[in-house]
VEXDO-778867 format. One record per residue: x, y, z of N, C-alpha, C in turn; residue in three letters. Coordinates in Angstrom, 2 decimals, decimal comma, always signed. Layout:
N
REC; n.px; n.py; n.pz; ca.px; ca.py; ca.pz; c.px; c.py; c.pz; resn
REC; X; Y; Z; X; Y; Z; X; Y; Z; ala
...
% end
This chain:
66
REC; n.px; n.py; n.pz; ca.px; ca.py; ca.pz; c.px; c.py; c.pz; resn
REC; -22,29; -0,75; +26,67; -22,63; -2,15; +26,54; -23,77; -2,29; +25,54; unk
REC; -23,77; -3,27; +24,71; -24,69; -3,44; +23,50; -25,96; -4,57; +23,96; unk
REC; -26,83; -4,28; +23,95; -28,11; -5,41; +24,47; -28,47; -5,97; +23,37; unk
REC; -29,01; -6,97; +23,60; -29,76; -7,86; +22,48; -30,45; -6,59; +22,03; unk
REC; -30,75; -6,74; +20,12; -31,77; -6,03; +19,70; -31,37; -4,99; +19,44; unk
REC; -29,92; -3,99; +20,36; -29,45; -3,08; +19,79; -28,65; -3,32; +19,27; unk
REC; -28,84; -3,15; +17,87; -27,70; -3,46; +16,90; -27,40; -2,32; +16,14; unk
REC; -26,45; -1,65; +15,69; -26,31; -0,47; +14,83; -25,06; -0,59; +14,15; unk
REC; -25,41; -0,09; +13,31; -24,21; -0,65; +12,13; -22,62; +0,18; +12,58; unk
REC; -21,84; -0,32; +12,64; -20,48; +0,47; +12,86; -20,21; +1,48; +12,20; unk
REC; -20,61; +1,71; +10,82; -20,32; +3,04; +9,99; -20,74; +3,65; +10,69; unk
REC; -22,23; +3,54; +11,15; -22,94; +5,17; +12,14; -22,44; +5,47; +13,19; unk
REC; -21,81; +4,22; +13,62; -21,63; +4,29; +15,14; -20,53; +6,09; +14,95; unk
REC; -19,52; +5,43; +14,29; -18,35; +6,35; +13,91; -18,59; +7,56; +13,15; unk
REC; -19,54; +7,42; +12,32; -20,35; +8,62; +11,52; -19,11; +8,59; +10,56; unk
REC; -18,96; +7,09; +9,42; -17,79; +7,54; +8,39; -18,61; +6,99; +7,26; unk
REC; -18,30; +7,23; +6,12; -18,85; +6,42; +4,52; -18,24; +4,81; +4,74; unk
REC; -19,29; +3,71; +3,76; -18,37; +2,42; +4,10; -17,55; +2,59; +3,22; unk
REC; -16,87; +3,24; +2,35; -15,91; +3,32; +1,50; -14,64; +3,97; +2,15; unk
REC; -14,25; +4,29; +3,80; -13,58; +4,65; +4,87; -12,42; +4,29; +4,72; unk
REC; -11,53; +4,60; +4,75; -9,91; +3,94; +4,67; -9,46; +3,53; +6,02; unk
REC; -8,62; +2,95; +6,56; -7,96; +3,33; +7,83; -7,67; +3,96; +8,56; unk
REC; -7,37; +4,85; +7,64; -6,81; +6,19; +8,44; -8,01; +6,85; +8,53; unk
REC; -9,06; +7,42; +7,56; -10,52; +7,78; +8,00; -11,37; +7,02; +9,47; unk
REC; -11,18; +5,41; +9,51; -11,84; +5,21; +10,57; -11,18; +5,45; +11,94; unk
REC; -9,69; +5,62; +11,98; -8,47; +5,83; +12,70; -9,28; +7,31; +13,43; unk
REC; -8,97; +8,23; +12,39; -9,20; +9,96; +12,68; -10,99; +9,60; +13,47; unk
REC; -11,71; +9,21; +12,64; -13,48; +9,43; +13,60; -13,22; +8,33; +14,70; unk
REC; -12,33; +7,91; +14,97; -12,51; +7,17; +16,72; -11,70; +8,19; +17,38; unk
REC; -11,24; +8,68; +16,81; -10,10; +9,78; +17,80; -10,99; +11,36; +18,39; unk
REC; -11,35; +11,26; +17,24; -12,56; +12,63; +17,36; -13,82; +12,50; +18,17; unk
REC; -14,33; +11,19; +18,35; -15,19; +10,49; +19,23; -14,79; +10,67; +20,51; unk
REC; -13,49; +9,60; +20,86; -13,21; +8,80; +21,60; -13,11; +10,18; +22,85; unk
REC; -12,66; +11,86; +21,95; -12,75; +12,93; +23,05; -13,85; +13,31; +23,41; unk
REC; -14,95; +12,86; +22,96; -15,95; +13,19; +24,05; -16,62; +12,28; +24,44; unk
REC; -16,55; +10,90; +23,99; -16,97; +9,93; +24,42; -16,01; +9,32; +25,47; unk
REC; -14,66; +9,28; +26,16; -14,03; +8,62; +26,57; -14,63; +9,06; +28,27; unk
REC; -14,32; +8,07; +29,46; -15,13; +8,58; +31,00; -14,49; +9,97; +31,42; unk
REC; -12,97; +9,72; +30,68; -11,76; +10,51; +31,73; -12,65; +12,07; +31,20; unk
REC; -13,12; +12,25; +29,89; -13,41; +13,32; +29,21; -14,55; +13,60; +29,60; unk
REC; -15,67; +12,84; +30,39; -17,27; +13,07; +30,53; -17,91; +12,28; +30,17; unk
REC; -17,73; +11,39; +29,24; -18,66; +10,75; +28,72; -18,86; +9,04; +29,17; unk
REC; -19,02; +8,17; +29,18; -19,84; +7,34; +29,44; -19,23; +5,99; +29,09; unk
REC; -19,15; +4,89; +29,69; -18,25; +3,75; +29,65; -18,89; +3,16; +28,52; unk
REC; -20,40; +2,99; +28,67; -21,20; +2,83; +27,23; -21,25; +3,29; +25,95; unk
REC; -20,90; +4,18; +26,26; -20,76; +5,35; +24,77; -18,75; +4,74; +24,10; unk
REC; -18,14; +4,83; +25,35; -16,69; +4,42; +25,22; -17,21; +3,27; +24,51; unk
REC; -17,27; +2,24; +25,07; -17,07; +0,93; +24,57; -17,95; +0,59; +23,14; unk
REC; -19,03; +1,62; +22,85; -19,22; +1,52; +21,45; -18,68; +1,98; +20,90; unk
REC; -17,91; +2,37; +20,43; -16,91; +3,18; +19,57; -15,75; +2,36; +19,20; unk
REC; -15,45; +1,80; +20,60; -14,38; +0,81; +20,43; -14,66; -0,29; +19,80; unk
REC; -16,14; -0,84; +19,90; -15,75; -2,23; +19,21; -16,65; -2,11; +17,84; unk
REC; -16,93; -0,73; +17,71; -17,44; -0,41; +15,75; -15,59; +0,25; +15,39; unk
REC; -14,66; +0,62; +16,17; -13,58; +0,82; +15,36; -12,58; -0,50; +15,33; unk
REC; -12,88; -1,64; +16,16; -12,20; -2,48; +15,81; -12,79; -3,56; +15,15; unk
REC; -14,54; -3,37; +14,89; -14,63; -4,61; +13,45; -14,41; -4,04; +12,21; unk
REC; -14,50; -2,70; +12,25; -14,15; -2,48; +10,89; -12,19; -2,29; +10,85; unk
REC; -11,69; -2,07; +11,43; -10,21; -2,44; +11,06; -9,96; -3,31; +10,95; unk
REC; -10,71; -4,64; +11,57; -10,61; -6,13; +11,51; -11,14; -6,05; +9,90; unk
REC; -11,91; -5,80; +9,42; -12,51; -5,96; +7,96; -11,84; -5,38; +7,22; unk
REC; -11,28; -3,91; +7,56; -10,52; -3,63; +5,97; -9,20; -4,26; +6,50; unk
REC; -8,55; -5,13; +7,34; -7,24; -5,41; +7,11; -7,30; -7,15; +6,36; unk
REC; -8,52; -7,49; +6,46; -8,93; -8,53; +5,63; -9,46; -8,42; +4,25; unk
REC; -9,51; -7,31; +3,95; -10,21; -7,49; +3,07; -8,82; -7,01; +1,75; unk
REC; -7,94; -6,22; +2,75; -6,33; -5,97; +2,10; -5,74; -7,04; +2,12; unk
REC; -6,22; -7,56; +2,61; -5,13; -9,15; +2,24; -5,61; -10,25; +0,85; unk
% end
């Protein structure tokens, strides 16, 4: 869960360049998501950041392809 004030940019979150393709931000949520996901150990907090730095930036490069 993200609190006021913590803000961190989605590239870091994912650890990719902003010059990332799809398929680059695709592959670093997948590589994450195994040690960040609960079923794997890790943490509903840690989960859910990952998820919503890999879905504004797919939201952005599928806009920005259009």
């Amino acid at each position: 869960m993200c609190y006021p004030g913590d803000v961190r940019d989605p590239y870091d979150i994912l650890g990719v360049d902003r010059s990332a393709t799809q398929d680059e931000l695709k592959a670093a949520f997948r590589r994450l998501a195994k040690t960040t996901h609960p079923d794997g150990g890790g943490s509903n907090e840690q989960f859910h950041r990952i998820t919503e730095a890999r879905d504004v930036l797919l939201e952005h490069a599928r806009d920005a392809a259009q």
